[in-house]
N, C-alpha and C positions, 0 to 999 in steps of 0.2 A: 283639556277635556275634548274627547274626539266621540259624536256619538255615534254607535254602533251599526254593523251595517243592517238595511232593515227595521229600524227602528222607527217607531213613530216619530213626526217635530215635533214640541209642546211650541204651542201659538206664543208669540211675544210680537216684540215691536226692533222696527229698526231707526236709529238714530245716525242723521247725516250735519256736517259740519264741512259747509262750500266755501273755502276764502278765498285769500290772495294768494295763499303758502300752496295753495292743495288742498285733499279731498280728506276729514276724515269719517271712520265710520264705524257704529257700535250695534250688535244685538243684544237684548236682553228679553226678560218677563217681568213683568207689575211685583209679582213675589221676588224674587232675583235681584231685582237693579240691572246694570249694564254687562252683559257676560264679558265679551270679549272687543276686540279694537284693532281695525287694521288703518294704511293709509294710500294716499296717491300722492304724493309732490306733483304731480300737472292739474292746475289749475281748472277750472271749469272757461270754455272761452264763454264772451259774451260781445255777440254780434248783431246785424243790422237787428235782429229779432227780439235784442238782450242776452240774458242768460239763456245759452242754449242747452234744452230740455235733453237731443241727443248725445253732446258731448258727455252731459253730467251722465246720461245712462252706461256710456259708454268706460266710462271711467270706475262708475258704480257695480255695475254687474258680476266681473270679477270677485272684486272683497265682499256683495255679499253672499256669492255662492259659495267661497272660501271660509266665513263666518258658518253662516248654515251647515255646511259639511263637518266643522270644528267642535260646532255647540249643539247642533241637534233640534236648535232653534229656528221656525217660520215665522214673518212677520207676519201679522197681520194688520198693525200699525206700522204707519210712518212718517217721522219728523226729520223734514228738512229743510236747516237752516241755511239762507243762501245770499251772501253778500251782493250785493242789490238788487235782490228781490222786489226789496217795494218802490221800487221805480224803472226798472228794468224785468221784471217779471212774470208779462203775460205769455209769452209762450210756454214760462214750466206752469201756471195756473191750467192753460187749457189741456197739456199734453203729460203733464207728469204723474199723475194721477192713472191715467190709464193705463202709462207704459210700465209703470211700478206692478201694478193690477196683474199685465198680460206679465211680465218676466217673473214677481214674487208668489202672485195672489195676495198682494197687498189689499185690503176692502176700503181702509181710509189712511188720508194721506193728509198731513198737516205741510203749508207750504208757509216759512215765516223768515224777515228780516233776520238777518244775523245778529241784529244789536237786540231781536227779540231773544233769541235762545243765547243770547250773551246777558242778559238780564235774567230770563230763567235760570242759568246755571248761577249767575252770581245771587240775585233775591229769593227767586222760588215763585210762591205768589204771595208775596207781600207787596202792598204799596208802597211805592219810593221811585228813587232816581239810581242809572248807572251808568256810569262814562265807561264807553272801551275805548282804550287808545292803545295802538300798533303802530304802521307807517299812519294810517288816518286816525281821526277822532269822531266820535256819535258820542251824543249821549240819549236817551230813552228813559221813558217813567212813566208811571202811570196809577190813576188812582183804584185799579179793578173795574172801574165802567169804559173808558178810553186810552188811549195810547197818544202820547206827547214827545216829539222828537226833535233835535236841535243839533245842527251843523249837520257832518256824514257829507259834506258838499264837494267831498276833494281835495284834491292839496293843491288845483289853480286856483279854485273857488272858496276853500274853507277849509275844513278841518282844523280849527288855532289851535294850536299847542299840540297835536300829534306828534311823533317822529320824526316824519318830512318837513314840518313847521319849525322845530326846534332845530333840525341838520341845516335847513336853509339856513334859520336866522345865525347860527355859529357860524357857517360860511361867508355870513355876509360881514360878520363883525371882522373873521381873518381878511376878506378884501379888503376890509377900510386900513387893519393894519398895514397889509400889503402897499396899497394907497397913499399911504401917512394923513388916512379922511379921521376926523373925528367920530368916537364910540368904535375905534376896532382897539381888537385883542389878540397880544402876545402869544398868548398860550394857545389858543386858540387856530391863529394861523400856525403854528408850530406844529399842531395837531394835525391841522389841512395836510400843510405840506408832506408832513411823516405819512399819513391816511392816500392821499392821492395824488401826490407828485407836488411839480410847480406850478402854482399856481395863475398862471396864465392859460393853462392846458385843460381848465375847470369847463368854460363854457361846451369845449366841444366833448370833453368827456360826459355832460350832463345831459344839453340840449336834444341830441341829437336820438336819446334814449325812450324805449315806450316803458322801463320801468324805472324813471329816474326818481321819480318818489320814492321808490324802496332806498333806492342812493344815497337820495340828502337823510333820510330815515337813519342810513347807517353813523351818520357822522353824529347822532344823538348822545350817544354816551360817551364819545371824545366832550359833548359842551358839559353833559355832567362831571366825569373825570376831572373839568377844569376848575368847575364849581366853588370847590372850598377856597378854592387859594387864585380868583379869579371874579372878578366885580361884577364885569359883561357878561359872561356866561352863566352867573347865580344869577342876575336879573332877566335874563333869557328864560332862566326855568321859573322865576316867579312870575313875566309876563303868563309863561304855559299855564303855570297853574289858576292865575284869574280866568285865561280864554276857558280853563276848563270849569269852574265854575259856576261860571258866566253861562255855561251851557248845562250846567247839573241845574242849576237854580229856575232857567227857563222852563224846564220838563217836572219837576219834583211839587209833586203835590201840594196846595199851600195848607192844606189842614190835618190833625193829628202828627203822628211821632211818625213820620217818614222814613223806611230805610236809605241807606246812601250808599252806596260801592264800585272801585274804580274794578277793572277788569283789562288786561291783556298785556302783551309784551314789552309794551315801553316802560311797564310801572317797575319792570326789572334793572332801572338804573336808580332805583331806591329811594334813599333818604334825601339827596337832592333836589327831586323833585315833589318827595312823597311828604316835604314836611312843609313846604310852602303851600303843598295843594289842602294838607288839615288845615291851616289858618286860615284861607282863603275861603273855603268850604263852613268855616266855622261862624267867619263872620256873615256869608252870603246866606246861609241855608242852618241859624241860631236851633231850629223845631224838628231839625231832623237829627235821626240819629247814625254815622258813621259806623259799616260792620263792616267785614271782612268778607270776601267773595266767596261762596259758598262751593263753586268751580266753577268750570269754564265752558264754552258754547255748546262742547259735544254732552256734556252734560246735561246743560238745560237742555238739548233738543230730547235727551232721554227721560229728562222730568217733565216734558210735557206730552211725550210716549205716553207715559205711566198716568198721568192725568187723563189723556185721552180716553186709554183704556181700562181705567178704573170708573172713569164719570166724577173725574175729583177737577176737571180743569176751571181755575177758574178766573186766567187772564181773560183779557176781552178780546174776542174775535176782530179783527179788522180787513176788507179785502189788500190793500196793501201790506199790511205787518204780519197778520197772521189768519192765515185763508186754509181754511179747512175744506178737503175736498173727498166726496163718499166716488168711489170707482164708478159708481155703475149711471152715475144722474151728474158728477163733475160741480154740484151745487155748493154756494159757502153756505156754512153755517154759522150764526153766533153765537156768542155764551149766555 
């Protein structure tokens, strides 16, 4: 759909998804849903400042004058979800709003955690809990009045049971074999070595790296792959699944019928992991009830577009999670 030359926009919303992977990004209208979706594989940097407001423009700008020119669609809204925002993101609060403003005529801007508009896409607005787990792990939940968060601390500091969590931990059972230390595994180091040579050659292939956690990340589904036929590496991913738990159960509402839902890339290495996490989940969190992710972050940033812009929003404002900001006064508002 190319709209014509000369034609009016019809007014919509634009939806932004800021991760590790790259930029993605969607326009649509409240009637509509999501038109179209482009993307950037270059990351947004985040320096002494945090998340920097220019890069992300800079990255931005392109795909949505290329949406625009494709759909015929102006935003007038905008939701962007932005991996660590809510600890790293006072300069897009102060600066993003406006420069949306001068390059779209954007009039309001939603500035929110990624595990928010990962929660949006997977619940909507119902109260409950959701894990995303990729290279890290967060989980987020909330009862419609506040917002409850647990781990998101990183793979030196936390994230248990993430990607990077689970690739460590299988590296470190192949050293012990390696070692002849007790709790290592066969299959395991065999996976190492086939995956990234000899393993004496690990520390400097790893340390020396600024994305080594995507690294140990990768070696996630060699510990799955070993899983069935593999004692150390099933227990590996039943440790994951309690740290994940462990972290759903912290944030998830303790009253009424709570939704529950995991969310992101790792949950792609399946039923190895995905059947130890229902038990765990079943026994930790008896009151809530386990659905299926309804989609994914570029989503929810586009369902809470259409909230914004219908007057249907009705998570809870928070300046760090989710900071709503009017172009012309930069003010939050709550719900």
């Amino acid at each position: 759909m190319t709209a014509p030359a000369g034609a009016e926009h019809a007014e919509g919303f634009l939806a932004v998804d800021s991760g590790g992977s790259g930029l993605r990004v969607a326009v649509g209208t409240a009637a509509r849903g999501t038109a179209r979706r482009r993307s950037s594989k270059v990351p947004v940097r985040t320096g002494s400042r945090g998340v920097d407001p220019e890069h992300l423009m800079e990255q931005l700008t392109p795909l949505v004058r290329a949406l625009t020119a494709e759909t015929g669609i102006r935003p007038a809204t905008a939701v962007v979800g932005a991996a660590g925002f809510s600890t790293l993101g006072d300069a897009l609060r102060a600066e993003l709003p406006g420069a949306l403003a001068r390059e779209f005529g954007v009039r309001r801007t939603v500035l929110a955690a990624d595990a928010v508009t990962a929660y949006a896409g997977a619940l909507g607005s119902r109260p409950g809990a959701v894990v995303a787990a990729g290279t890290g792990l967060i989980a987020i939940g909330t009862d419609l009045t506040t917002w409850r968060r647990a781990d998101g601390w990183g793979h030196l500091l936390g994230d248990c049971g993430g990607g990077a969590w689970i690739g460590r931990a299988g590296l470190e059972a192949a050293l012990r074999a390696y070692d002849g230390r007790a709790g290592g595994s066969g299959a395991l180091l065999a996976g190492a070595e086939e995956q990234f040579g000899p393993l004496p050659g690990l520390p400097g292939l790893f340390y020396p790296r600024p994305d080594r956690a995507a690294v140990l990340a990768s070696f996630a589904p060699r510990v799955a792959a070993c899983a069935p036929g593999d004692p150390v590496a099933a227990d590996i991913l039943r440790t994951a699944a309690r740290h994940m738990a462990d972290s759903a159960a912290a944030v998830c509402p303790a009253d009424g019928e709570p939704h529950v839902a995991v969310t992101g890339g790792l949950f792609a290495i399946g039923d190895p992991l995905l059947v130890p996490l229902r038990e765990e989940m079943t026994r930790r969190l008896p009151h809530a009830r386990w659905v299926t992710a309804g989609g994914d972050p570029l989503d929810g940033a586009a369902r809470l577009a259409v909230g914004l812009a219908t007057g249907t929003l009705t998570l809870p404002g928070d300046e760090t999670m989710l900071y709503v900001g009017e172009a012309d006064t930069m003010t939050q508002k709550g719900n």
